[in-house]
MDAnalysis code that builds the backbone (N, CA, C; Angstrom):
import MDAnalysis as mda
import numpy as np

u = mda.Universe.empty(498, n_residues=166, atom_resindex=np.repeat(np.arange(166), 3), trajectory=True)
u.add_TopologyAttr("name", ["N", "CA", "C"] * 166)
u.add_TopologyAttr("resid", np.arange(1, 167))
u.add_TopologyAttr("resname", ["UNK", "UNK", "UNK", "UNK", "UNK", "UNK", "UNK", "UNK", "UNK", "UNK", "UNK", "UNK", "UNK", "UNK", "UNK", "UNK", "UNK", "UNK", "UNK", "UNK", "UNK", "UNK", "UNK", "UNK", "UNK", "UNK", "UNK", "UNK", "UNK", "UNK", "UNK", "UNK", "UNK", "UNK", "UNK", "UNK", "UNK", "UNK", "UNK", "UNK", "UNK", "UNK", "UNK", "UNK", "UNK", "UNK", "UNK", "UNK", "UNK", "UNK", "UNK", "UNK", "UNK", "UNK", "UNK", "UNK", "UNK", "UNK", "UNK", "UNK", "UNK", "UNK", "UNK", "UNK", "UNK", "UNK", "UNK", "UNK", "UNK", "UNK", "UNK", "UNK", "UNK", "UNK", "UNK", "UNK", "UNK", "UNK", "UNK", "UNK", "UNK", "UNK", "UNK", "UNK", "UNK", "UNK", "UNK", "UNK", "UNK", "UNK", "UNK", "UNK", "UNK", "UNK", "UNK", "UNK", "UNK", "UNK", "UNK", "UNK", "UNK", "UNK", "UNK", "UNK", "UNK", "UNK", "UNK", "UNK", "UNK", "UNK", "UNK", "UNK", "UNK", "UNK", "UNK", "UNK", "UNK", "UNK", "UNK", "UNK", "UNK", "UNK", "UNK", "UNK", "UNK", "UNK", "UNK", "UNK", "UNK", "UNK", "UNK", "UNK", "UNK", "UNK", "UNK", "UNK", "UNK", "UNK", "UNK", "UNK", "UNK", "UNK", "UNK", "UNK", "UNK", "UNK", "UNK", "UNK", "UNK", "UNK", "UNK", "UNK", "UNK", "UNK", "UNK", "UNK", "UNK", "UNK", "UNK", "UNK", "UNK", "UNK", "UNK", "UNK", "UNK", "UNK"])
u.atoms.positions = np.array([
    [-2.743, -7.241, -7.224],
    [-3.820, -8.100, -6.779],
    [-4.164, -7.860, -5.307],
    [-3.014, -7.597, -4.287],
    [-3.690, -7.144, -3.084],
    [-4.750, -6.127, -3.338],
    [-3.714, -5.028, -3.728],
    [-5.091, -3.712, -3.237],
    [-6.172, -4.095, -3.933],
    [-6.527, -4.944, -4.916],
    [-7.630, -5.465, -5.166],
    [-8.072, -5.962, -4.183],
    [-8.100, -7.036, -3.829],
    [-8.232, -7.947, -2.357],
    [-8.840, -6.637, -1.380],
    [-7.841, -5.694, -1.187],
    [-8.256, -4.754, 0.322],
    [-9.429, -4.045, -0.120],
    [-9.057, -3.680, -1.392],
    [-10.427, -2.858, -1.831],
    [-11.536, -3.594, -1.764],
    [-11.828, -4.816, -1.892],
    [-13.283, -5.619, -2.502],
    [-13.395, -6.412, -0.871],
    [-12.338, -6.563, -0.017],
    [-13.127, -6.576, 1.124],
    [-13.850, -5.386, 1.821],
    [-13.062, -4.468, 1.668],
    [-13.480, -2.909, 2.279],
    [-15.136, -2.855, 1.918],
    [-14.948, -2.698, 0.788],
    [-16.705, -2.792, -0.155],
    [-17.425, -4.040, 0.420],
    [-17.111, -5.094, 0.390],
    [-17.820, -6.224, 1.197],
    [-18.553, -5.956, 2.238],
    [-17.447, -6.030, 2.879],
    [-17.750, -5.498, 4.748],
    [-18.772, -4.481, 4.774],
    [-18.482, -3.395, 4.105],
    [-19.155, -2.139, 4.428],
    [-20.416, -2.735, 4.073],
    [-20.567, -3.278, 3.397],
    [-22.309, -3.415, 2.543],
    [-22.748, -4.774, 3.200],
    [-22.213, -5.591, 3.381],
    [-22.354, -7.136, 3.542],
    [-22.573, -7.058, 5.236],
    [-21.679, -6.683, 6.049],
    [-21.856, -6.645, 7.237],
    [-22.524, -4.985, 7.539],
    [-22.699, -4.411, 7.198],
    [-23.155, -2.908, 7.320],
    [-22.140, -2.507, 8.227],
    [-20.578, -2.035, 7.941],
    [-19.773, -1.611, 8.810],
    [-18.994, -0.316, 8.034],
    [-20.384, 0.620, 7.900],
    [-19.467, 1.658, 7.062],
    [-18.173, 2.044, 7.620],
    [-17.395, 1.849, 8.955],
    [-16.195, 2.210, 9.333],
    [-14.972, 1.622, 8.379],
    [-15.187, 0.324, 7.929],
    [-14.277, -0.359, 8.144],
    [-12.956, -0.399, 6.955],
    [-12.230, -0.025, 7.484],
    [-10.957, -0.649, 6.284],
    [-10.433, -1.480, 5.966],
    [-10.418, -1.704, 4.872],
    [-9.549, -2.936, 4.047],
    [-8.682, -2.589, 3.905],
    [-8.159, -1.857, 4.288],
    [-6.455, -1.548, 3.583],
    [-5.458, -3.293, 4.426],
    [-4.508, -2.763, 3.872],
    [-3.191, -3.598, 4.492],
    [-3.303, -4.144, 6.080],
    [-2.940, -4.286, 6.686],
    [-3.055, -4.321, 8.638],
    [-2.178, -5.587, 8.911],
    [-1.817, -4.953, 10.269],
    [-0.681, -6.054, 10.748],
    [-0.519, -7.300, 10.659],
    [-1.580, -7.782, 10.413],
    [-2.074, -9.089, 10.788],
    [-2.351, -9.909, 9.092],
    [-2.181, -9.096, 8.094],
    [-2.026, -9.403, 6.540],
    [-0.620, -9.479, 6.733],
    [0.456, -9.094, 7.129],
    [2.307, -8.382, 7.223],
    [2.426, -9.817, 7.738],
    [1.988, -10.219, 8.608],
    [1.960, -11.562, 9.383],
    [1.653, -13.101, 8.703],
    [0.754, -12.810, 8.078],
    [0.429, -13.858, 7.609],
    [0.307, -13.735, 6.463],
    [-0.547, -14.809, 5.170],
    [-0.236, -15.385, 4.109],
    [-1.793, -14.862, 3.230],
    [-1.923, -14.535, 2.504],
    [-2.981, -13.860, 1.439],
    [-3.014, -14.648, 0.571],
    [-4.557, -15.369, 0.377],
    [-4.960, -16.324, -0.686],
    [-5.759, -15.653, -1.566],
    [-5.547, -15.116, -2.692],
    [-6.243, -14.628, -4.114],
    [-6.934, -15.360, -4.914],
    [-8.142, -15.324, -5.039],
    [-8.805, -16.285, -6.118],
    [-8.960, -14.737, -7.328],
    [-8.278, -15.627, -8.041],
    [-8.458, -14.976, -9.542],
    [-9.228, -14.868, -10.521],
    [-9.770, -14.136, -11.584],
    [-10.312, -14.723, -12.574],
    [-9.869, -13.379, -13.777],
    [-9.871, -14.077, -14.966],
    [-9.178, -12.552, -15.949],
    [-8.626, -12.071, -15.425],
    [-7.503, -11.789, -14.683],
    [-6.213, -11.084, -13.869],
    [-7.337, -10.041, -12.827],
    [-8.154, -10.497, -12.361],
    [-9.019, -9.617, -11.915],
    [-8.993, -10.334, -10.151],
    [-8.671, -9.943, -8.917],
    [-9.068, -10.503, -8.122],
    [-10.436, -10.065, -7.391],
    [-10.950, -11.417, -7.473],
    [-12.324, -11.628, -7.602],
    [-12.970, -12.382, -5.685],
    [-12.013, -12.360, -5.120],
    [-12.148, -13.108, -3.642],
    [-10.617, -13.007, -3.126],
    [-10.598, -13.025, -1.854],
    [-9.653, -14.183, -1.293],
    [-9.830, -13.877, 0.340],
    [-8.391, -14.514, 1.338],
    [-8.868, -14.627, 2.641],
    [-7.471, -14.576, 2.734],
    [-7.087, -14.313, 4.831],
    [-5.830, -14.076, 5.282],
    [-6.016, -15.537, 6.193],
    [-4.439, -16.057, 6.051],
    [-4.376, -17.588, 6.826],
    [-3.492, -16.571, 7.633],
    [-3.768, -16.769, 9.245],
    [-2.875, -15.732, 10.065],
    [-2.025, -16.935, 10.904],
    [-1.003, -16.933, 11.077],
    [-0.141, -17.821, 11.809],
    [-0.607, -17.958, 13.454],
    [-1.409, -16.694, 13.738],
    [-1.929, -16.651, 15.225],
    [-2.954, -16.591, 15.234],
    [-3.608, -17.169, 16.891],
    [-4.922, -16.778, 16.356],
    [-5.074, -16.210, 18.429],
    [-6.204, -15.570, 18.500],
    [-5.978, -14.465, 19.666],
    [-7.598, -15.303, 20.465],
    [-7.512, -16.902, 20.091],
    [-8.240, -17.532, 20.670],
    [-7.503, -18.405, 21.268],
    [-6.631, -18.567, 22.024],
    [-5.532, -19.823, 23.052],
    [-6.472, -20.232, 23.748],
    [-7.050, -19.589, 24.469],
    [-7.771, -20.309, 25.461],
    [-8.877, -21.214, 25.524],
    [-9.700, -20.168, 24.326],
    [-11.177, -21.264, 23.866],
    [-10.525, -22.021, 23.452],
    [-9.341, -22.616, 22.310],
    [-8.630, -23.720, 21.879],
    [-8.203, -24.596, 22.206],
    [-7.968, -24.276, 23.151],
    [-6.961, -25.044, 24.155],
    [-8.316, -26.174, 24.903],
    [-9.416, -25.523, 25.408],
    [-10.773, -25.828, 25.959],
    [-11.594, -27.139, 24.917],
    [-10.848, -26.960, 23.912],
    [-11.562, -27.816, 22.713],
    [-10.514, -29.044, 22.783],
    [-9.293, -29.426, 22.661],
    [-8.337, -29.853, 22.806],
    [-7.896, -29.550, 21.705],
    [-7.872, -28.636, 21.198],
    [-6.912, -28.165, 20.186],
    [-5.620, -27.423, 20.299],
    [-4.421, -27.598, 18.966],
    [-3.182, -27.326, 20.147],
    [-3.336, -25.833, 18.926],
    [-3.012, -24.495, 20.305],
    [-3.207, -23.621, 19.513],
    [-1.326, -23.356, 18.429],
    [-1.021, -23.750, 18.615],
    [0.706, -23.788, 17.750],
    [0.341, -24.444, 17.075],
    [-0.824, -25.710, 16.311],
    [-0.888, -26.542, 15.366],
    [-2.115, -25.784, 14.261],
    [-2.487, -23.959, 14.783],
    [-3.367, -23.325, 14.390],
    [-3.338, -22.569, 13.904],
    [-3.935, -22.185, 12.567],
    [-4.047, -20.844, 12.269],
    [-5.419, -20.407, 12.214],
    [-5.518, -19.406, 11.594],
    [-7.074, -18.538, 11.577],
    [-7.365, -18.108, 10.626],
    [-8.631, -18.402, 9.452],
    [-8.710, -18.039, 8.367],
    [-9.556, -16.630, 9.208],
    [-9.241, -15.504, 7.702],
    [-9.543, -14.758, 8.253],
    [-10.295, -13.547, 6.807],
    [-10.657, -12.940, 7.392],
    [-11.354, -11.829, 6.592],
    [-11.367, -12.005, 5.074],
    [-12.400, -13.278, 5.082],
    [-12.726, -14.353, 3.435],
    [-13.964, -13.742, 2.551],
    [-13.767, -13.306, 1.824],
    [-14.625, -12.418, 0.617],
    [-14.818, -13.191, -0.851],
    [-15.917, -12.982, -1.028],
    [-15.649, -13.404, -2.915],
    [-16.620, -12.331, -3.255],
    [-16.545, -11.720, -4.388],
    [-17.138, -11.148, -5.299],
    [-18.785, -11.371, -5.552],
    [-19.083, -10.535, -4.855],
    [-21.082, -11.109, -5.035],
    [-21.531, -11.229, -6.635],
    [-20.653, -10.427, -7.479],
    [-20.940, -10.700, -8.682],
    [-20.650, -12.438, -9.437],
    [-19.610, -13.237, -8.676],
    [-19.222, -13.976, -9.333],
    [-19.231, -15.099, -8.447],
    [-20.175, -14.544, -7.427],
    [-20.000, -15.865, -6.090],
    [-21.031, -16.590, -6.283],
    [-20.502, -18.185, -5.980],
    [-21.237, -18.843, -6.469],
    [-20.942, -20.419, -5.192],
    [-21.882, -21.430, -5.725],
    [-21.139, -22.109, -4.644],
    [-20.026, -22.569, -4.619],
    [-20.064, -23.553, -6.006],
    [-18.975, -24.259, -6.317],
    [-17.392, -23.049, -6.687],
    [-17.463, -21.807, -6.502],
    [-16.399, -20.949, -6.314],
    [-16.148, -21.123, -4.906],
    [-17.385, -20.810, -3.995],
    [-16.627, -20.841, -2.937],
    [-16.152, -21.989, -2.304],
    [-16.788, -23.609, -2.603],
    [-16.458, -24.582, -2.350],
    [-14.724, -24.827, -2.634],
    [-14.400, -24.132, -4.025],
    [-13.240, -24.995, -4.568],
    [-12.095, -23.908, -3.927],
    [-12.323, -22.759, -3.624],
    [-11.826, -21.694, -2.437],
    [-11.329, -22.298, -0.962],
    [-12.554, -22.785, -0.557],
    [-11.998, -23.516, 1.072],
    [-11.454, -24.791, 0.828],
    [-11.536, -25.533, -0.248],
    [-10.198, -26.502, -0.897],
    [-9.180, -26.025, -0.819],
    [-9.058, -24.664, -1.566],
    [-7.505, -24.588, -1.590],
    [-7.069, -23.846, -0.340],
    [-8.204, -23.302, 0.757],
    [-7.507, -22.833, 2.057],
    [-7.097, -24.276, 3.030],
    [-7.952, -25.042, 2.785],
    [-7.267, -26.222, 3.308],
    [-6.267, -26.772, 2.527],
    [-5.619, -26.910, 1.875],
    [-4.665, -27.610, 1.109],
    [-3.324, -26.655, 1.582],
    [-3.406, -25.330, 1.312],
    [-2.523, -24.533, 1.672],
    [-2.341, -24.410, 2.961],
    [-3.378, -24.642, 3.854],
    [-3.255, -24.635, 5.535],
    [-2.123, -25.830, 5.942],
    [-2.822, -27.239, 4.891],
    [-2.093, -28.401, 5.541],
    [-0.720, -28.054, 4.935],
    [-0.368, -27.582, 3.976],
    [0.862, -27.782, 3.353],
    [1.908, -26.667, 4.376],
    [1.190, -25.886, 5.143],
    [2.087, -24.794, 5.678],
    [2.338, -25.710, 6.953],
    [1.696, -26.574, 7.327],
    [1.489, -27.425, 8.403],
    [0.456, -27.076, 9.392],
    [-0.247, -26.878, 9.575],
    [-1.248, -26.618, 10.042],
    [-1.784, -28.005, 10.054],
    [-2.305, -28.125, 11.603],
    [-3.384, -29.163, 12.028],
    [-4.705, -28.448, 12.203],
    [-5.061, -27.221, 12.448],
    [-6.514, -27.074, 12.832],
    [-6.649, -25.495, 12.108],
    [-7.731, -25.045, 11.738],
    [-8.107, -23.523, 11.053],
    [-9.074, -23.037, 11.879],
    [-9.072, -22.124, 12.751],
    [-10.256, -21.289, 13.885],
    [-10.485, -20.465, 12.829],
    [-11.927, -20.239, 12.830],
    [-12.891, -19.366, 12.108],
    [-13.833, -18.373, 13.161],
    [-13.818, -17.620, 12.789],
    [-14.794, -16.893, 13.651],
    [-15.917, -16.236, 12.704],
    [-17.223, -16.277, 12.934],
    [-17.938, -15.925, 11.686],
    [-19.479, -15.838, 12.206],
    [-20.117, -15.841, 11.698],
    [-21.864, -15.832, 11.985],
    [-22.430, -16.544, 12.490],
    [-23.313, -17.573, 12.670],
    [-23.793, -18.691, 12.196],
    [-24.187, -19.292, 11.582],
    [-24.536, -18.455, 10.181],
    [-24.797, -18.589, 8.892],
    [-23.833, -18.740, 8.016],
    [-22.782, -18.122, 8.587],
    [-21.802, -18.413, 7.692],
    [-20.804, -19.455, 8.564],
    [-21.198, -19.637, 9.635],
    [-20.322, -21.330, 9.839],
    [-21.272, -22.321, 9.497],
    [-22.449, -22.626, 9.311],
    [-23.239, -23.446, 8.630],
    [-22.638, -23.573, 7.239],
    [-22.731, -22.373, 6.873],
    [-22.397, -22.762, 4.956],
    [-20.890, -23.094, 5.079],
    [-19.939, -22.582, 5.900],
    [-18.594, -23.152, 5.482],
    [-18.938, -24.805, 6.077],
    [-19.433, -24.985, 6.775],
    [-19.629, -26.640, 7.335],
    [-20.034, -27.554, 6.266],
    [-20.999, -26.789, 5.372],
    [-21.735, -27.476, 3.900],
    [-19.965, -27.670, 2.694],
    [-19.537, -26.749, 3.092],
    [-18.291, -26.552, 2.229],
    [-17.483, -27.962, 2.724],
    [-16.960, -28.019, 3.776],
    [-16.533, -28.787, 4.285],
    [-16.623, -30.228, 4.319],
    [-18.275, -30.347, 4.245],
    [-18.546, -31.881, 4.262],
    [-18.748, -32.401, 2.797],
    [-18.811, -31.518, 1.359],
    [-18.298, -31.820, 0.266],
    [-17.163, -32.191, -0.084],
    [-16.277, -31.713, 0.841],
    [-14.950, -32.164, 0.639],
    [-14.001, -33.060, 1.517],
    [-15.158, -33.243, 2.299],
    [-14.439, -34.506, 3.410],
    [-13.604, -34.170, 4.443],
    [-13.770, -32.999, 5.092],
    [-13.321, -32.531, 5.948],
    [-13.922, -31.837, 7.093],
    [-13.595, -32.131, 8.533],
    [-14.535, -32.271, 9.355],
    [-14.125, -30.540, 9.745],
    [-15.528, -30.094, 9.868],
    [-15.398, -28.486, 10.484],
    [-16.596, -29.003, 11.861],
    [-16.486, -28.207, 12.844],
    [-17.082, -28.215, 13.979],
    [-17.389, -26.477, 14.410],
    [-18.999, -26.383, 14.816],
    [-19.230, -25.037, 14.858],
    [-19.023, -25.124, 16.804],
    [-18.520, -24.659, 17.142],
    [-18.284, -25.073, 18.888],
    [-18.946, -24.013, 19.704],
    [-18.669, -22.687, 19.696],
    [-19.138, -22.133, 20.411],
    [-19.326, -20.718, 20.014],
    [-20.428, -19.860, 20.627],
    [-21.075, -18.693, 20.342],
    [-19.944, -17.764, 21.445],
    [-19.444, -16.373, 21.047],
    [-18.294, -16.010, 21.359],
    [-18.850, -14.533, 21.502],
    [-19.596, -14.104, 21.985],
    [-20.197, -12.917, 21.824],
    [-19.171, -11.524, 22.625],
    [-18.439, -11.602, 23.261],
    [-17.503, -10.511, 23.503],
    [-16.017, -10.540, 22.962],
    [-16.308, -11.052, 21.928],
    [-14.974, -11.302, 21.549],
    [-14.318, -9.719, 20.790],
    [-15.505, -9.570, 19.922],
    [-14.323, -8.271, 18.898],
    [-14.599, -7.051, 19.509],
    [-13.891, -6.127, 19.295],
    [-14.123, -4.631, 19.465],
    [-14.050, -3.890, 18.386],
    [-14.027, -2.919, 18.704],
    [-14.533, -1.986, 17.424],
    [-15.066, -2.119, 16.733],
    [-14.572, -2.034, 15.317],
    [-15.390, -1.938, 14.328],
    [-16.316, -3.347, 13.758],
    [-16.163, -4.470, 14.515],
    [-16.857, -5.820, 14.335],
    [-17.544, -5.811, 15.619],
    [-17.589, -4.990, 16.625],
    [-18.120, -4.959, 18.234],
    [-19.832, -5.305, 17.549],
    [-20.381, -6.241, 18.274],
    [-21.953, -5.856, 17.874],
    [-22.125, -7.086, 17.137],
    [-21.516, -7.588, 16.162],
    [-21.575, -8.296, 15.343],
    [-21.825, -9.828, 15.876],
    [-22.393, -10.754, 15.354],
    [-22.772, -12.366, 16.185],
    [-21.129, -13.154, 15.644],
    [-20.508, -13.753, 16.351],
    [-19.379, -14.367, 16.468],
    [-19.597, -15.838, 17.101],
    [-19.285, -16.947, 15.916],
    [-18.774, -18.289, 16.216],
    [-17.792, -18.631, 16.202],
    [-17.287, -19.373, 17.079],
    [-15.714, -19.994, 16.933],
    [-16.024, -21.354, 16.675],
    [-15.499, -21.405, 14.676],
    [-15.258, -22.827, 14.605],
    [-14.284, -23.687, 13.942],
    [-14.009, -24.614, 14.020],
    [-12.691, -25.381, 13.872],
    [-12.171, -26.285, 12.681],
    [-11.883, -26.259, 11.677],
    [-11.679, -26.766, 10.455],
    [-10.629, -27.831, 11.209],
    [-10.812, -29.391, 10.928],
    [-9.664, -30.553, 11.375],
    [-9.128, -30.865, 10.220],
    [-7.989, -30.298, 9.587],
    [-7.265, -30.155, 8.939],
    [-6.447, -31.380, 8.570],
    [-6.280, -31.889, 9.249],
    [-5.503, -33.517, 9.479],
    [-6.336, -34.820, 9.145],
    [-7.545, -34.619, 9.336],
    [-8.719, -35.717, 9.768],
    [-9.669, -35.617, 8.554],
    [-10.137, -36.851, 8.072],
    [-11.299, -35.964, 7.096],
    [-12.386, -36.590, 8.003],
    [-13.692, -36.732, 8.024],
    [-14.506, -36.873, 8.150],
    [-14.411, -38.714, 8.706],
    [-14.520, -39.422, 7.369],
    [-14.268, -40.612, 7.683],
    [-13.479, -41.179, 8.582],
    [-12.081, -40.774, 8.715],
    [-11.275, -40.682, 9.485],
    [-12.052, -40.864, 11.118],
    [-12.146, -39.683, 11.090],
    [-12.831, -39.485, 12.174],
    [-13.774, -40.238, 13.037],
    [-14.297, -40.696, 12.015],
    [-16.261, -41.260, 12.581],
    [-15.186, -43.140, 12.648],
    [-14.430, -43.121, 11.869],
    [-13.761, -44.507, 12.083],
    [-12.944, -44.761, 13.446],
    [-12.289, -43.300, 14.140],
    [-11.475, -43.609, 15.187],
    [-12.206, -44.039, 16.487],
])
């Protein structure tokens, strides 16, 4: 099921972000952290890396977020053939469920703005507060260099209500 996973991000990326460089294979930062597979017919059809680190301390820290209570979802794919909403909705369910259960208080995302809008739509179906914070434009190199970058914050602890009540 990985090299599924590496393969169907590889293909993603390349076509989805136009990054003919890029590899999906394995990388340090999968060795590190935790690989979520969405399945279907023994076929993996999506998934994403929850990384124990995230190489944003500082913007985090700036938010009051504690970066040790953080991880970083990371390089999240589903299958354009089979993507849908309510797949990807019931997907960032189970990255939050698995975030809180590893203990995790907060999930840094880094992503588009299109695609922190739609994970925010994800989010507020399920009662959990995501915040798009800030536009991050020198952040990656290489093979993502170029690319539009948001840093935003899944409150993992808090749902929504919670929140607007404190």
């Amino acid at each position: 099921m990985l090299e599924q996973y590496y393969d169907l991000r590889e293909k993603c990326f390349r076509k989805e972000l136009d990054l003919p460089d890029f590899d999906g294979g394995e990388d340090e930062r999968d060795l590190q952290g935790q690989i979520i597979i969405v399945c279907q017919d023994d076929r993996c059809v999506g998934g994403a890396r929850i990384a124990n680190s995230t190489p944003l301390d500082d913007q985090l820290r700036e938010l009051a977020v504690n970066p040790r209570a953080s991880c970083m979802w990371e390089r999240f794919v589903v299958d354009p053939s089979v993507r849908s909403l309510q797949l990807i909705r019931d997907f960032v369910g189970h990255l939050i469920e698995y975030s809180r259960k590893a203990g995790y208080h907060y999930a840094a995302v880094l992503s588009s703005l299109r695609n922190a809008r739609f994970y925010r739509q994800c989010h507020s179906a399920l009662g959990v507060d995501f915040q798009i914070h800030d536009h991050v434009p020198d952040f990656s190199k290489g093979t993502f260099a170029g690319l539009e970058h948001y840093l935003s914050v899944s409150y993992l602890r808090c749902s929504q209500k919670m929140r607007i009540a404190a």
